[in-house]
GUKOL-410358 format. One record per residue (C-alpha): z, y, x. Coordinates in steps of 0.02 Angstrom, whole numbers, padded with zeros to 5 digits, always signed. Layout:
<sites>
ZYX...
</sites>
This chain:
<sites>
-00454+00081+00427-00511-00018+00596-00628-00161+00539-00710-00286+00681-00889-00288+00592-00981-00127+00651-01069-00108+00488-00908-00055+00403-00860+00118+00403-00696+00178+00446-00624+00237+00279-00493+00368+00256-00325+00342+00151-00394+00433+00005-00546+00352+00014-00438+00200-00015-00325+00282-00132-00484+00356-00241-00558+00169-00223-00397+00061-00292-00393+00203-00437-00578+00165-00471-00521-00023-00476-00387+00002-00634-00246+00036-00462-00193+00178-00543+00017+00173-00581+00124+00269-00421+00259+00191-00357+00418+00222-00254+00548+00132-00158+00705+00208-00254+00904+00103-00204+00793-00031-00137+00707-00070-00284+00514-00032-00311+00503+00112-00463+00357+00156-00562+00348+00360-00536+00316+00381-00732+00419+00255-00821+00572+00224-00698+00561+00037-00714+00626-00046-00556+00538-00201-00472+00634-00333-00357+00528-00401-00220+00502-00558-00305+00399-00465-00437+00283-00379-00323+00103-00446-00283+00031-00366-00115-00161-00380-00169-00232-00278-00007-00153-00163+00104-00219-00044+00233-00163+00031+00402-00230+00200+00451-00180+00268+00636-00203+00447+00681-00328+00465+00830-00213+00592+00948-00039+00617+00814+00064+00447+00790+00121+00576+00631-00051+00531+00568-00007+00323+00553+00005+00263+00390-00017+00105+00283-00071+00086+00089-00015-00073-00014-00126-00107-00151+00012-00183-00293+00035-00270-00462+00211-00304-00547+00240-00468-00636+00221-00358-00783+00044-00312-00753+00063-00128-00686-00061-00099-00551-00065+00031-00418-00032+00100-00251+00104+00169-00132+00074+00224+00041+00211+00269+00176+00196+00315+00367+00227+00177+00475+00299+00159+00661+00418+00282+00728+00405+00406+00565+00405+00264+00442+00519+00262+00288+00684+00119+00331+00704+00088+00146+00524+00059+00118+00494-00028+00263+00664-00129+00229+00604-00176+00031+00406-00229+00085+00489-00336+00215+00532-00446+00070+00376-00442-00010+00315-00630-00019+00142-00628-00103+00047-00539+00012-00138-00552+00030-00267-00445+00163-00430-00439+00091-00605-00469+00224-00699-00314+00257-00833-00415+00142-00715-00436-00002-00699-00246-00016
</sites>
């Protein structure tokens, strides 16, 4: 993650992913006929029902293969957790296509983390 304050640290994707887990982030998700599905249950999320709370965008330092983002998510329903794709050239079209519509979408500050 690329932050403008030099007292943050870069942080890696599983740091992230280990972080949002710590926070109660812990449900996987897919993007499954357009439709966000919890891994576990199968339940199936419209976009309308999806709350971005954070996100982060990791870029490989010499491999574009290495780009990838993290949304940090809650369902209307109050499942929380995480699901991470590449992004750019080897990004996922239906993933890409269904967080497109995502409304409620927040960024946190590096000092909110």
């Amino acid at each position: 993650m690329k932050t403008d304050s030099a007292s943050v640290p870069m942080r890696s994707l599983s740091y992230c992913m280990e972080k949002a887990i710590e926070d109660g982030y812990s449900a996987n998700f897919q993007v499954v006929d357009g439709l966000l599905q919890h891994a576990d249950s199968g339940q199936s999320y419209e976009p309308e029902q999806v709350h971005i709370v954070n996100f982060f965008r990791f870029e490989g330092e010499s491999d574009p293969e290495d780009n990838s983002i993290l949304y940090i998510i809650e369902t209307n329903d109050g499942r929380k957790g995480t699901i991470s794709d590449a992004y750019g050239t080897y990004a996922s079209e239906e993933f890409g296509a269904f967080f497109t519509k995502v409304e409620d979408i927040q960024k946190k500050t590096a000092t909110e983390e």
